[in-house]
VEXDREN-2710 file (C-alpha; in Angstrom, 1 decimal):
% VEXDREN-2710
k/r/px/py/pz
1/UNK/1.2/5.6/-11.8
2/UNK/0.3/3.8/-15.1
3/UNK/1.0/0.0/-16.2
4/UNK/3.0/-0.9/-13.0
5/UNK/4.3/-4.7/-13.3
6/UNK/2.9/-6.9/-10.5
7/UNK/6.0/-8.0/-7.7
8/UNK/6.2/-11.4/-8.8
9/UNK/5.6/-13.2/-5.2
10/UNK/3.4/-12.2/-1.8
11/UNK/5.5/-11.4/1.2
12/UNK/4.9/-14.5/3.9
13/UNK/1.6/-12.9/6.4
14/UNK/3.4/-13.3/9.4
15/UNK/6.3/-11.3/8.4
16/UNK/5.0/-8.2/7.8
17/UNK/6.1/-5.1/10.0
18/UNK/3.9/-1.9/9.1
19/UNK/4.9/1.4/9.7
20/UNK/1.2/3.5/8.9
21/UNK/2.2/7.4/8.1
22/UNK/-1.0/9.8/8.7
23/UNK/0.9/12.5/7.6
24/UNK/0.3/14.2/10.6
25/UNK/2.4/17.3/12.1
26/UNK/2.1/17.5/16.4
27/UNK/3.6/20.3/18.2
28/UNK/3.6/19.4/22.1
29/UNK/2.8/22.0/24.3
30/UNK/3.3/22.8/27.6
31/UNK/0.7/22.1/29.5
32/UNK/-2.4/20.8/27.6
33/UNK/-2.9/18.9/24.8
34/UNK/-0.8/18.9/21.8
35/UNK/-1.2/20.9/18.7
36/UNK/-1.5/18.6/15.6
37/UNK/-2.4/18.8/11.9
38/UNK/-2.7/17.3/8.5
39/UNK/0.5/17.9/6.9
40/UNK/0.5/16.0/3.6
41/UNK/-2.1/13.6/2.0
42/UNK/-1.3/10.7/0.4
43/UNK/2.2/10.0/2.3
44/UNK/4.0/6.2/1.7
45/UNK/3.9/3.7/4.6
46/UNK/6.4/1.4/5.3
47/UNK/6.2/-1.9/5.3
48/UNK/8.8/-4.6/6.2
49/UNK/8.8/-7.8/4.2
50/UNK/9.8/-11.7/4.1
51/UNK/9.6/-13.7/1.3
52/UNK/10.7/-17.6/1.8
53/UNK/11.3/-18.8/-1.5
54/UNK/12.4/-22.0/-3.4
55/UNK/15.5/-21.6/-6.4
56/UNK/13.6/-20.6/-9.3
57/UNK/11.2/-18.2/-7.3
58/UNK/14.7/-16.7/-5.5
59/UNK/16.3/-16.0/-8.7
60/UNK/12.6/-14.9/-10.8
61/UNK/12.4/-12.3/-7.6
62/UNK/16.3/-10.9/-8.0
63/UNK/15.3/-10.7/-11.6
64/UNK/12.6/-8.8/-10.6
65/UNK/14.7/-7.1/-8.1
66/UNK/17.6/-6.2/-10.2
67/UNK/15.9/-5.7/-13.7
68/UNK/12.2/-4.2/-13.1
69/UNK/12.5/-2.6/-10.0
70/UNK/16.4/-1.5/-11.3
71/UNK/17.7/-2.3/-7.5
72/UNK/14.2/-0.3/-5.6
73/UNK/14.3/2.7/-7.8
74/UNK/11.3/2.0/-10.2
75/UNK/7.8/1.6/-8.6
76/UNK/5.7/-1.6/-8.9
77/UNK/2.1/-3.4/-7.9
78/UNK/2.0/-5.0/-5.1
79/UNK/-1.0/-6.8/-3.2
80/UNK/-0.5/-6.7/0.5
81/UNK/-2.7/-7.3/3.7
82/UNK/-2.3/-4.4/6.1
83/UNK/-5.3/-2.7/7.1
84/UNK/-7.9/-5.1/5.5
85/UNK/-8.2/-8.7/5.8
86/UNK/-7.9/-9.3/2.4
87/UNK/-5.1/-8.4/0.0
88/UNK/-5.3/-4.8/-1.4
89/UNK/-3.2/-3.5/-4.3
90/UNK/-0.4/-0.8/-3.2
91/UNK/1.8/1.6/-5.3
92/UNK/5.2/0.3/-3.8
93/UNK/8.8/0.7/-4.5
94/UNK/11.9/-1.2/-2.6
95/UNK/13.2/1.3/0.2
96/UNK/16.9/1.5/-0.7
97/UNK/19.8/-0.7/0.8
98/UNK/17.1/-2.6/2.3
99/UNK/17.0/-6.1/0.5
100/UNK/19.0/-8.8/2.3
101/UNK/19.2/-12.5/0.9
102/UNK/20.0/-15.9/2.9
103/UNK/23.0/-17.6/1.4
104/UNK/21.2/-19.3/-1.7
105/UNK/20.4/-23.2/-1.3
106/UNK/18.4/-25.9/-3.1
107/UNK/15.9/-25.7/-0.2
108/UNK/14.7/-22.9/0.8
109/UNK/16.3/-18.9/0.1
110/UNK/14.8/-15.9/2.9
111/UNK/14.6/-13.1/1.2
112/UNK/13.7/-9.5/3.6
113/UNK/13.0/-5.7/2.0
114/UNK/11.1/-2.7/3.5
115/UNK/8.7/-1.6/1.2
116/UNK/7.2/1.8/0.0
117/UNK/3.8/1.6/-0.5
118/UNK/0.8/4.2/-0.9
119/UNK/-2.7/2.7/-1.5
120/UNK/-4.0/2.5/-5.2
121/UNK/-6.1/5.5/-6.3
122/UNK/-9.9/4.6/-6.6
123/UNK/-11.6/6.3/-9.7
124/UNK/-14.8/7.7/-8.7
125/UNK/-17.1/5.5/-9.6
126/UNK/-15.2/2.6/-7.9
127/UNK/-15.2/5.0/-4.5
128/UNK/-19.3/4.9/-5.9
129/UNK/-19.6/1.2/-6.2
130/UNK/-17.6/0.9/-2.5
131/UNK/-19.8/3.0/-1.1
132/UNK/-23.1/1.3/-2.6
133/UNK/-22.1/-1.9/-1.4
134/UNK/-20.9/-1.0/1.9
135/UNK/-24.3/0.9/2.7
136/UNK/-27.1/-0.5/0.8
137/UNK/-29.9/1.4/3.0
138/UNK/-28.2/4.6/2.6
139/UNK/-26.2/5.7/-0.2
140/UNK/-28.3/7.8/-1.9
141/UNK/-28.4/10.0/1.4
142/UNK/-24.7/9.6/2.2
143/UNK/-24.0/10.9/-1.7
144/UNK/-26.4/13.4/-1.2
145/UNK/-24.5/14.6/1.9
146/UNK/-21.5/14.2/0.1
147/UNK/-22.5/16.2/-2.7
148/UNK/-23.2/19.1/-0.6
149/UNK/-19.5/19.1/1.2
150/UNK/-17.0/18.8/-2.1
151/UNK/-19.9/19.6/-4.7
152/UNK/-19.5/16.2/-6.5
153/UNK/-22.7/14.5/-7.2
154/UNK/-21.9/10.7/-6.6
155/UNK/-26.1/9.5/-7.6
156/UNK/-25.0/10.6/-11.6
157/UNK/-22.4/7.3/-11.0
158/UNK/-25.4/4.9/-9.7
END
């Protein structure tokens, strides 16, 4: 998804509620271990949020809410901390009939929503640059190998 607009503000750390989908079909048998499998690649997460905002934030994020997003039904950026320390950038999108609002005050306005969100695509030679850094010793054997499996030759991105 091209030219997304950034969600104006970060969900509060403490309130997130993450709901990982591996895409993953299991049959249980009986007796024995269960049967399972990859059923789809790339499925959305879930990803339940709280944002505690002052007036003008509340009513920039219902603008957001009600005009960009159009009420959850047009995707957006957003930067979230789930399975890394730091933020990372998601393709997310308002899960519908989800966003509840505090009674609006001068003070302080809650704000909660269940997100969408699947991770940003890397382009190949940022997946090349992630992997350089990550393994400085031994890239060049790890694209090598890599090569060999899905016939893409990573060392041409070096």
């Amino acid at each position: 998804m091209a030219n997304l607009i950034d969600l104006p503000y970060a969900p509060e750390r403490s309130s997130y509620s993450y709901s990982k989908s591996d895409g993953i079909v299991t049959i249980t048998l009986d007796g024995g271990l269960s049967k399972s499998r990859k059923d789809v690649i790339g499925n959305a997460s879930i990803v339940s949020c709280e944002w505690v905002l002052n007036t003008t934030q509340f009513e920039e994020f219902m603008l957001f809410y009600n005009i960009i997003a159009q009420k959850g039904v047009r995707p957006f950026k957003a930067a979230l901390i789930l399975d890394k320390p730091s933020a990372e950038t998601f393709d997310a999108r308002f899960v519908p009939d989800t966003l509840v609002s505090s009674a609006p005050n001068e003070l302080q306005n809650y704000v909660s929503a269940s997100l969408e969100v699947v991770p940003v695509e890397l382009t190949d030679q940022q997946y090349a640059d992630f992997i350089k850094a990550q393994y400085p010793n031994s890239y060049v054997t790890m694209f090598n190998d890599l090569a060999a499996i899905i016939g893409f030759n990573y060392n041409t991105l070096v």
